[in-house]
C-alpha positions in Angstrom: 61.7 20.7 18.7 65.4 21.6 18.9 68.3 18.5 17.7 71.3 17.8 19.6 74.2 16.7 18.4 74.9 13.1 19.6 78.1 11.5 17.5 79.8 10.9 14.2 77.8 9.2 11.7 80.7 6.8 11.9 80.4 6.1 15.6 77.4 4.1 15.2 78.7 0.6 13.0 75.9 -1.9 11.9 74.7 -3.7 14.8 77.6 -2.7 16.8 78.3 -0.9 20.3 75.6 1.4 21.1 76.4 4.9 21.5 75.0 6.1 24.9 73.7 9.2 26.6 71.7 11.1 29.0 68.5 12.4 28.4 66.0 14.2 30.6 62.7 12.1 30.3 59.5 13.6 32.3 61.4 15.3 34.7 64.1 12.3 35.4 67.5 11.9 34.1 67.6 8.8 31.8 70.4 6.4 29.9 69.7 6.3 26.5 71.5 4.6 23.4 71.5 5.0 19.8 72.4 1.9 17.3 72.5 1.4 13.4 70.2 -1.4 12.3 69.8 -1.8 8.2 71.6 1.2 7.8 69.1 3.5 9.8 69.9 4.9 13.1 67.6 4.6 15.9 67.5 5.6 20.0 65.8 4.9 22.7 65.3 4.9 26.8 67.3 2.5 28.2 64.7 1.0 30.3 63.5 -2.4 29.6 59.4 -1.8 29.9 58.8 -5.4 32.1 61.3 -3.9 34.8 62.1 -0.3 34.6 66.2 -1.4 34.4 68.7 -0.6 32.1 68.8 -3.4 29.3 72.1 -3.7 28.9 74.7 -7.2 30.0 77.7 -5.5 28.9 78.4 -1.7 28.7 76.4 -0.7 25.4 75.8 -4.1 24.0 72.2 -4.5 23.5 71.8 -6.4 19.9 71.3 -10.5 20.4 73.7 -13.1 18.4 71.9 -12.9 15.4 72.1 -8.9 15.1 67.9 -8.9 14.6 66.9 -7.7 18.3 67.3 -5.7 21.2 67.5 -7.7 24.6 67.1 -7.1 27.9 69.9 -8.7 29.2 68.1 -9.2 32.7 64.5 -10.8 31.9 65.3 -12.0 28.2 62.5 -9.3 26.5 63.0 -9.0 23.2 62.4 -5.2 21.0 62.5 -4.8 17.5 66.0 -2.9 16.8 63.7 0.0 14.1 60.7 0.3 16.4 61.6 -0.5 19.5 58.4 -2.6 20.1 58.0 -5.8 22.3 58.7 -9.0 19.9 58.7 -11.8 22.9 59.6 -12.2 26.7 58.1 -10.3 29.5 57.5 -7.1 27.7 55.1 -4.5 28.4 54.7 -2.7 25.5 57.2 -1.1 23.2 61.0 1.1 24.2 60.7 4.4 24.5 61.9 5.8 21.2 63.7 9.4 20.6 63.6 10.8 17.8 66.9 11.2 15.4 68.6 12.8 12.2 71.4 12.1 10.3 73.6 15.0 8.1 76.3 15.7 7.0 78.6 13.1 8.9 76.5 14.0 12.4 73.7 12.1 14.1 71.3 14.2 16.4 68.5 13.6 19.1 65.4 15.3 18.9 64.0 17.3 22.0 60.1 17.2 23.0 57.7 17.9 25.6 59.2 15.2 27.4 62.5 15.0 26.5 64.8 17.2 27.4 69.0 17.6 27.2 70.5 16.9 30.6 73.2 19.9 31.5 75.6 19.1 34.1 
């Protein structure tokens, strides 16, 4: 598994603007996002799992009013921000969650099987 640099530690603010980017998921080029929730970072596949759509209203704001979920701004499914699993609505299962690290200043994504860096 290699790690790719995604942003400044600092880029991602407690349930702020997400930080997006563009993975290569199973063979298909995907929007993904990474947020800070209780201090942790965490990413995933911008695809809400009821309809495979991107879950965002507004460019890169996925957390509801009270800062505690992820919505999909479309169908009103709600994902827990850490796990990315289906906490009400018209889920079907859990996000799609990438793997990340955090040092010295620098968050990175995780590569996998099937996950892959997108190279334009």
């Amino acid at each position: 598994m290699d790690r790719v640099a995604l942003c400044n530690s600092r880029d991602l603010s407690e349930g702020g603007d997400a930080v997006p980017f563009d993975v290569l998921y199973q063979g298909q080029t995907c929007r993904a996002f990474a947020v800070r929730w209780r201090g942790q970072a965490h990413a995933y596949l911008n695809r809400c799992t009821h309809v495979a759509m991107e879950l965002d209203y507004q460019p890169n704001r996925f957390f509801d009013d009270s800062g505690d979920w992820l919505l999909c701004a479309t169908h009103g499914a709600a994902y827990r921000p850490d796990s990315g699993a289906c906490g009400g609505g018209p889920c079907r299962g859990g996000l799609v969650k990438i793997a990340l690290s955090e040092s010295d200043g620098v968050v990175h994504w995780h590569t996998g099987p099937q996950l892959q860096p997108v190279f334009f």
